[in-house]
N, C-alpha and C positions, 0 to 999 in steps of 0.2 A: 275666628268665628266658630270654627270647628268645636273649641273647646266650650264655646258659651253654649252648645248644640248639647252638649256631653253632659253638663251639670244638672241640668233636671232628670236625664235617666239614673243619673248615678246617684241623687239626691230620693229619688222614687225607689230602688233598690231598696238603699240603705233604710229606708222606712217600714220599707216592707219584712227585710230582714229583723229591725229593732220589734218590729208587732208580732212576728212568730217567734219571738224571745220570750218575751211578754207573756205571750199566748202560753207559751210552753210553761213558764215558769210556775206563771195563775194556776194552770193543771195540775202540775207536780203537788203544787200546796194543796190544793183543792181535796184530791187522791191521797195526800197524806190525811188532811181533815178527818175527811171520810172515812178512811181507814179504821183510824183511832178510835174516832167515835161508835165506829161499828163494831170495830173488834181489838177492845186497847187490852192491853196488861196488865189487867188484876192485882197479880199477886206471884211469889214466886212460894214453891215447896221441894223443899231439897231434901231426898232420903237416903239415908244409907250412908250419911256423911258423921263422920266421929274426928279423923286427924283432916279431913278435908271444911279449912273457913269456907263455910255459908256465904261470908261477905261479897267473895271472890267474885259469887253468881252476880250477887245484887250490883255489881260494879260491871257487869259486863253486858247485862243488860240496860241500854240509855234508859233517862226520863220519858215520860209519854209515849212508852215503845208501843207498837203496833203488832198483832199477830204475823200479820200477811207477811212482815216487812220485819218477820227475827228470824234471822239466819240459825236454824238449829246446828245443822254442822257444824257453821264456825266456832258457836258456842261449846257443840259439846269436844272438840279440837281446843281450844282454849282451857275446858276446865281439866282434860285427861293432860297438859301440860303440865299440872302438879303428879309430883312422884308422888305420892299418896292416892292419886288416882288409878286403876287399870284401866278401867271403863265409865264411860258415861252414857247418859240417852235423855234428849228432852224430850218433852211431849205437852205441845199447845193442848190444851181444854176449852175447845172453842163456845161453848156455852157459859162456863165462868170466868175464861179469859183466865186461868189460872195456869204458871207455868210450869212442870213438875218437873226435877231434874233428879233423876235415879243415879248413885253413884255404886260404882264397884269400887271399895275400897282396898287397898295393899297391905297388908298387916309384916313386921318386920319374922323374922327365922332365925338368925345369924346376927351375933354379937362378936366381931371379931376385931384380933387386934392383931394386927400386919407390923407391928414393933415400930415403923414410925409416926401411923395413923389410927382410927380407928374405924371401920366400914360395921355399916348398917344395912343389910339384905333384906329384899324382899321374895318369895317364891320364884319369881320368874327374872330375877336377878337386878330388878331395879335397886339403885341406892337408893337409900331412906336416908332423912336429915337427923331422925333421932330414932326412940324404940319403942314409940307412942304406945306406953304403957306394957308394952311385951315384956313378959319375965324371962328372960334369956341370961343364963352365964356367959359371960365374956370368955371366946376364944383364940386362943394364939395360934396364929396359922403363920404362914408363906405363903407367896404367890402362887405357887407349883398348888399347893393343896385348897385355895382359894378357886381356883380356876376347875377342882375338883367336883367341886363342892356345888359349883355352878353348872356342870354337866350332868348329874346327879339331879339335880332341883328340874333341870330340864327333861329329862330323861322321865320323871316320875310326871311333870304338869302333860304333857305328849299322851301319855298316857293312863290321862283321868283320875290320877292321886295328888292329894295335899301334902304336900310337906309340912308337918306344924312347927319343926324346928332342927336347929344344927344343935347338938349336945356335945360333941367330942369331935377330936381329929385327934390321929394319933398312927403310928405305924401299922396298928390292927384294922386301918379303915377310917370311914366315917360314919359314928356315932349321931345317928335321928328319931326323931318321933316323927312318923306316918300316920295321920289320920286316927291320932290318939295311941299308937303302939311303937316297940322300938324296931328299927331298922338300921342295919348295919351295910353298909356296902365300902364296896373299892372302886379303888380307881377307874380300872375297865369295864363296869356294869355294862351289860349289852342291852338293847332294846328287847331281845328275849326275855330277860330276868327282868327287866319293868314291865314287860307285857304280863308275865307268871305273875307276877306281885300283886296286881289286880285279882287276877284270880283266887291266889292262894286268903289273900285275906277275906274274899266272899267264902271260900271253901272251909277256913279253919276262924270262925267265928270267936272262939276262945283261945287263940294263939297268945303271946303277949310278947315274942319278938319272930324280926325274921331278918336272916340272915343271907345277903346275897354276896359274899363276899369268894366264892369260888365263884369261876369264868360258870357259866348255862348250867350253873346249881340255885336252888333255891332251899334252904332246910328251915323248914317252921317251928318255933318252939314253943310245947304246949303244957302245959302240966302234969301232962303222964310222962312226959320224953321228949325227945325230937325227932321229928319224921320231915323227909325230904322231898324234893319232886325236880325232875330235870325241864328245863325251861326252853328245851329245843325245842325248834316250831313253833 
């Protein structure tokens, strides 16, 4: 008897349970409806993309996407997933519902050949898959001077210089263009001599290389001569 006592509360639960299913789900849809219709997806605009496919975006945003309900982060986590990417940024347009996705793109430096592979460098030491139009000599390095190269690249992005390119390696150093001029450095550049390097090239406007290849020397070369500066402090 007990149990015949038991089946209608447990039968009334269960009903009540399946209605606030119901309930909830109707909402969900509803809330998406809404949404959509209120504030749907336009359109996407993607700037600043050259080796990075456009497509990539269109694919990672669903059909009948919703503003409210687009994860920017994830997006912009997903598209800085391509090594061609540094940086990304979206930005809803809640009046045209237009999505804009701003890329920083990687440009290659380094054309080098490691004698069993070939590696593709970016600034800040991402590999690249190719040399997306970069005109770069190809250079023979090793690992010891590879790993150079990349401390260097570092050493200058820290401290607010572009590397435009690796031109040489060789016992005399490594052979680059900075920011449109050549640069010469070694192995041990110190944070000193890239901090100086900033300077010297605001200081010596018509330089056309600079030399950092002594320990906290810096010697700029200009068309009268070479004139120096020590990079301590």
């Amino acid at each position: 008897m007990a149990r015949l006592h038991l089946w209608p509360s447990l039968r009334k639960l269960l009903s009540s349970v399946a209605i606030s299913a119901i309930v909830a789900v109707v909402t969900a849809l509803a809330a998406l409806i809404v949404s959509y219709l209120l504030f749907p997806v336009t359109g996407i605009e993607v700037r600043g993309a050259r080796m990075f496919p456009e497509s990539e975006v269109w694919k990672a945003v669903p059909n009948h996407a919703s503003l409210l309900f687009l994860n920017t982060e994830a997006l912009e986590t997903g598209i800085e997933s391509n090594p061609w990417v540094k940086g990304a940024k979206v930005i809803k347009d809640w009046e045209s519902g237009i999505v804009t996705v701003e890329v920083e793109e990687r440009r290659a430096v380094l054309n080098a050949d490691l004698g069993d592979r070939r590696v593709v460098l970016a600034a800040d030491g991402m590999e690249l898959p190719e040399l997306g139009g970069a005109d770069l000599e190809r250079v023979g390095l090793d690992e010891v001077q590879l790993e150079e190269i990349l401390r260097v690249s570092e050493m200058l992005e820290e401290n607010g210089m572009v590397l435009d390119s690796v031109d040489g390696v060789g016992a005399g150093g490594v052979d680059t263009t900075v920011e449109g001029r050549r640069a010469l450095f070694a192995r041990d550049v110190g944070e000193n001599q890239a901090r100086a390097l900033t300077q010297f090239v605001e200081e010596y406007p018509e330089a056309s290389y600079f030399d950092l290849r002594s320990p906290n020397r810096v010697v700029v070369g200009v068309e009268s001569g070479a004139r120096s500066g020590s990079s301590d402090g």
